[in-house]
Every structure is written in C-alpha cells, then in structure tokens.
C-alpha positions in Angstrom: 112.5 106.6 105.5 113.1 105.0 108.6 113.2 101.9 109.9 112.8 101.2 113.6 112.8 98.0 115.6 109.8 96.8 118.1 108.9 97.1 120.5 110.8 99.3 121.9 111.3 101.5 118.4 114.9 101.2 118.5 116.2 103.1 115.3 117.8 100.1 113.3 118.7 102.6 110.2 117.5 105.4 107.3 117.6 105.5 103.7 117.3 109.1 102.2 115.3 109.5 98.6 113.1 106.5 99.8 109.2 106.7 100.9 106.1 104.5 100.9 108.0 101.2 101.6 106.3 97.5 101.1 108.5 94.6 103.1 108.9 91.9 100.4 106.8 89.0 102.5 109.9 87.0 103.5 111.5 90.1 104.7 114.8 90.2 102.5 113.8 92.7 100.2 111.6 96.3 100.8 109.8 97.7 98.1 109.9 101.5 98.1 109.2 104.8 95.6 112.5 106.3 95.4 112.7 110.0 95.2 115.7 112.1 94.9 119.1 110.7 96.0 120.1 110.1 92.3 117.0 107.4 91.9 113.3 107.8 91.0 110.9 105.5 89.6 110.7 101.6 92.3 113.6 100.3 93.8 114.2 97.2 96.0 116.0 97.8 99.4 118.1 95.1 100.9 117.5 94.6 104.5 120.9 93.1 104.9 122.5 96.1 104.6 119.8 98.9 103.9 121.1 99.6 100.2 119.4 100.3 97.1 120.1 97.2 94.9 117.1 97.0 91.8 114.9 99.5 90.0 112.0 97.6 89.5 109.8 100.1 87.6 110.2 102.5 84.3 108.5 105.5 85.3 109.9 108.2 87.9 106.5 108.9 88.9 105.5 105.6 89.9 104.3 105.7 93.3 102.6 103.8 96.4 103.9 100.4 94.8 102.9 96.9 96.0 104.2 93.3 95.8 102.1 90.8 94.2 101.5 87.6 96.9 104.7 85.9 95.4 106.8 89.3 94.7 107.7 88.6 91.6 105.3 91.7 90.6 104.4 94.9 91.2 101.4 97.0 91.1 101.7 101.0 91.2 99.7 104.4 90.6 101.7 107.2 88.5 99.3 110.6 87.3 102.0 111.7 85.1 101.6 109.2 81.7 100.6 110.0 78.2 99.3 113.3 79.3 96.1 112.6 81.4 95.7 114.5 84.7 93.9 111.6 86.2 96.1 109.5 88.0 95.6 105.7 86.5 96.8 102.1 87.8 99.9 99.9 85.9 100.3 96.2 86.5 103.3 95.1 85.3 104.9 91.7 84.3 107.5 91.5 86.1 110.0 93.1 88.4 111.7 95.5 85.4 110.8 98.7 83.7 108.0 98.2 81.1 110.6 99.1 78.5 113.4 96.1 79.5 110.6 93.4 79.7 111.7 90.5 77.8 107.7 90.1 76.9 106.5 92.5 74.2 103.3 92.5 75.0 104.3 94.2 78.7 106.6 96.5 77.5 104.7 99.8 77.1 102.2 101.5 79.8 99.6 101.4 77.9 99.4 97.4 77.9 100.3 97.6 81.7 97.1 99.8 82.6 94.2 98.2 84.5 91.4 98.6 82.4 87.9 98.9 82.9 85.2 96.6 81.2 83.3 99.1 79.8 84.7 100.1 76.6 88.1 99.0 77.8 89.2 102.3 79.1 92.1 103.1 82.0 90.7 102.7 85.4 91.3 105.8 87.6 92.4 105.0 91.0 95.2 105.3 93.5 97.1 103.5 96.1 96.4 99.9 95.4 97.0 96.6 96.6 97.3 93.1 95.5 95.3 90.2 97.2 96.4 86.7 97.8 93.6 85.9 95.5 95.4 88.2 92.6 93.0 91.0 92.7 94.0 94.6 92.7 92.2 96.7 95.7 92.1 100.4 95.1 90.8 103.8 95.9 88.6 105.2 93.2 85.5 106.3 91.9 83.5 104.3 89.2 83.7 107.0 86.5 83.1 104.9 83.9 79.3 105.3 85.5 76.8 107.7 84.3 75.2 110.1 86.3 76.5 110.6 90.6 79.8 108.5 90.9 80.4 106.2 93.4 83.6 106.3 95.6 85.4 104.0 98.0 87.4 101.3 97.5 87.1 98.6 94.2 88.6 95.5 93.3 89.1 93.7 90.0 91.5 90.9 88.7 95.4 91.5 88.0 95.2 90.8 84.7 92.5 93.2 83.8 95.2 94.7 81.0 95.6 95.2 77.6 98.4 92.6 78.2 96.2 90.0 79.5 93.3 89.9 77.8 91.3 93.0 78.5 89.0 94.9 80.8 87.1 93.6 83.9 84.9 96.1 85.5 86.0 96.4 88.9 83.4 96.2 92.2 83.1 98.5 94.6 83.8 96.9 98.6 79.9 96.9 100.2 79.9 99.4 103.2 83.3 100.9 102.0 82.4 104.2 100.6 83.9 107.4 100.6 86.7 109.6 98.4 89.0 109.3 101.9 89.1 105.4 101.6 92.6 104.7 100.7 93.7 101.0 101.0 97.0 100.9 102.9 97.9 96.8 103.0 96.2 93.2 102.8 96.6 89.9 104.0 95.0 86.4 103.3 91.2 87.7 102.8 91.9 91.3 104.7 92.4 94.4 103.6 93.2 97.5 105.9 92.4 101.4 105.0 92.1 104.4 106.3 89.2 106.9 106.1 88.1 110.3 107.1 84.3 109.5 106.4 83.2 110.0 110.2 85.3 113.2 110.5 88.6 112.5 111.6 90.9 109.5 110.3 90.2 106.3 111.5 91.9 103.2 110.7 89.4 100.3 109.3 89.3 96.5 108.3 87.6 94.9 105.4 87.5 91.6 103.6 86.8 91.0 99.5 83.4 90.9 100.1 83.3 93.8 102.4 82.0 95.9 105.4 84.2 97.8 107.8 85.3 97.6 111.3 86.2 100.5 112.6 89.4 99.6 114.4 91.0 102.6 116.0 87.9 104.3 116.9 89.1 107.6 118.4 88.7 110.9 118.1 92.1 111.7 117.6 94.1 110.9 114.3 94.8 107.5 113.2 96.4 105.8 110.1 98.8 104.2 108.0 97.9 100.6 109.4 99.7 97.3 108.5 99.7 93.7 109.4 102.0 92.4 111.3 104.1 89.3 109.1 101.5 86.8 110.5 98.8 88.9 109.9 97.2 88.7 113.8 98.4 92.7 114.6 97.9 95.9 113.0 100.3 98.6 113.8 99.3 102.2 112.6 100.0 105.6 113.5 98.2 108.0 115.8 98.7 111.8 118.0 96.8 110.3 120.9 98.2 112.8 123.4 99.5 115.3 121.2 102.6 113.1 120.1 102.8 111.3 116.8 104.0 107.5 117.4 103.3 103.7 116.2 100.9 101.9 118.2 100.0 98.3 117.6 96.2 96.0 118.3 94.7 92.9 117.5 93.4 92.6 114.0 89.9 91.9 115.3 90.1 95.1 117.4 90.3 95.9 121.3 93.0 97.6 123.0 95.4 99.6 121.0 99.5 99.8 123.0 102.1 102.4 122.1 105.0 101.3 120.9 107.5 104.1 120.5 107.2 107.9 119.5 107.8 109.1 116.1 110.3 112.5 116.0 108.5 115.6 115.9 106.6 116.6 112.9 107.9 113.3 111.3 105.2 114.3 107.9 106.1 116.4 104.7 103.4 118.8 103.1 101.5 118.5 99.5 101.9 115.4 97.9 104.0 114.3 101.1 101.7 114.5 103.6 101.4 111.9 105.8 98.3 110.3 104.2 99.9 109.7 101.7 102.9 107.8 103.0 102.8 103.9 103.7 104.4 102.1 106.8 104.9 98.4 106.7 105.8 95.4 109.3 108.3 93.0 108.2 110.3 90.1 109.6 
C-alpha cells in the first residue's frame, strides 16, 4: 500500500502486508486488510507514523473492510467460514475479533452474519459499505429469490444479524444492476461503484434510493473512486493515455484532472487485481 500526497502525488510513505485501506473519517486512523508481513485478518494504521497498531477483526480472511459512520465498527466480506464457498457478509460489534468481544451474543461468526429475511439465512455478497443512515450497501445477487436472480447492488440495516434481532431482506438499488457493480465508498446519502455493464469500467454515483450517473464516462478504464473528506470530489483511477494514475472530478460530474501517475503495472493478478483493491481520500 501506498500512500501519496495531492495534488502533486508526492509519496508520503508504504506499508507492506497492507491492501484495501478505509481512512477512519477524522483521518487518525486507516482501516486496512492485512496480508502477509506477520499480520492477517483487519488492522488499524496510524497515520502519525504509518504503523500497524490494532487488529480489529478475528478472521485472516476478512477482507474489503469498512468503518461504520462513527468507526467504532466494522463491516467486512470473508468466503472462507464454516465451510461455504459463497463468500457472505459479518457485521461486528465492535472494533475486536468476534472471539474477544466482551458481548456474548457477538462473539461467534455466525451471530455477526447479515442475514436475509427470508428464512433468516446468510446473505451472499461482497465488498460492502456502511451508510450514514446505518445500512450496509453491497454487491450481490438476491439468491434467496426463486427462479432468474437479480444482481447489482442491495442494501439492508446493520443490524440485520442473529445478534440483533434477525433478518431484513435487503433491496436492490433501482437502475443499479449488474454482477460488475461493486460498491467502492459512501458519503452522507451517496454511494460510489464501479461497473463494467456498458463494456469497459466506468466509475458511477448512486444515492439509497438509487439510479446511476455515469461519472467517468470514457472509453478507457476507470475505477476505484472515493470521496474526498468533504465529500464534493471523487478521485479514482484510470489508463487514459496508456498510463495508470489518480485523477480527481466534481461529485456531480464534468471535467475529470490528473493528479499524478501511479508506477507501472501498480495491480497484482487473481484475487489481487486491481478491481478488487480499494483507494481512499483522507485528511
């Protein structure tokens, strides 16, 4: 991971064994899946000095996590648990391992795992998000469906657990469809994504109750956005001109400005490709 400085993209360090980072909102803290490096599972990052200071998470397969709007929890995916292939969604408590939760009824998986409300079974989905409203935003398919399934992106309330109460079934964004649609960050009412729908990757808005705005619009490739800390920018990545950098636009769309290139082939392969990285803006 890398952490650069705008707007000229000054290198301002690099933490090895970390990926898919989430700035804690005021900036002291980044949320990251550590890999390697002696760590797995979540960790906090201190942006004082750029050290690994809290695992926040019990599982070393627990990946693309998220702050809740007060960072006090976290929301992640992990395919890995209780023998399922599907990959499933775990809301926990609090910022510790399920296991060292000082509430019993968080302290396995299985109470942690967004449920659906039909038959109260795990929800299968990826990549989410947490709302300032406390929903979850996610990419999925409703499987708990009969008949053709219906993929995009889907919401439902944090505390759609065992631990909480029970299943909700989550609601599919109007206009977001797609198996591409990955949610990638949210602020206030927003939520960003990318997509592949229209045959390359595109970087989109949306709100909680929906439709899309096709922000990048280009035919080259075009992802990863984030909000700036005030929410008015979106930076993302794109290879307009054959060169992989961060470029940043207005949230409502219009011109997009490159900031600073990116090394060359900055992306790993398999489950490191680039789509399935994160970038985020903090202070």
């Amino acid at each position: 991971m890398i952490i650069y400085q705008l707007p000229q993209g000054e290198k301002v360090s690099s933490v090895s064994g970390a990926r898919q980072p989430t700035f804690r909102s005021d900036g002291r803290m980044l949320l990251v899946n550590a890999e390697g490096a002696g760590k797995e599972n979540a960790w906090e990052i201190d942006t004082s000095n750029w050290q690994f200071t809290n695992q926040v998470s019990g599982s070393p397969a627990d990946n693309h996590p998220f702050y809740n709007p007060q960072s006090n929890r976290i929301v992640y995916d992990n395919s890995t648990l209780y023998g399922y292939s599907d990959t499933f969604i775990y809301i926990q408590c609090s910022l510790v391992g399920p296991q060292f939760d000082i509430q019993e009824h968080c302290r396995e998986h299985s109470d942690i795992a967004l449920l659906t409300g039909e038959g109260n079974v795990r929800a299968a989905g990826s990549h989410p998000v947490w709302t300032i409203n406390d929903y979850i935003a996610y990419k999925g398919c409703d499987v708990w469906m009969s008949g053709n399934h219906s993929c995009g992106i889907f919401i439902v309330e944090s505390w759609a657990t065992i631990s909480s109460g029970g299943g909700i079934t989550p609601r599919k964004l109007p206009g977001v469809n797609g198996g591409s649609a990955t949610p990638t960050d949210t602020h206030g009412t927003y939520i960003l994504y990318q997509a592949f729908e229209t045959g390359n990757w595109e970087v989109y808005l949306t709100t909680l109750q929906g439709g899309e705005t096709n922000l990048s619009n280009n035919p080259t490739t075009d992802g990863l956005p984030t909000f700036s800390p005030d929410g008015l920018l979106v930076a993302f990545v794109s290879d307009r001109g054959g060169q992989w950098g961060v470029w940043v636009m207005p949230r409502q769309g219009g011109v997009a400005t490159k900031m600073f290139d990116l090394p060359p082939n900055p992306w790993g392969t398999g489950h490191r490709d680039w789509t399935n990285e994160r970038m985020s803006w903090g202070h």
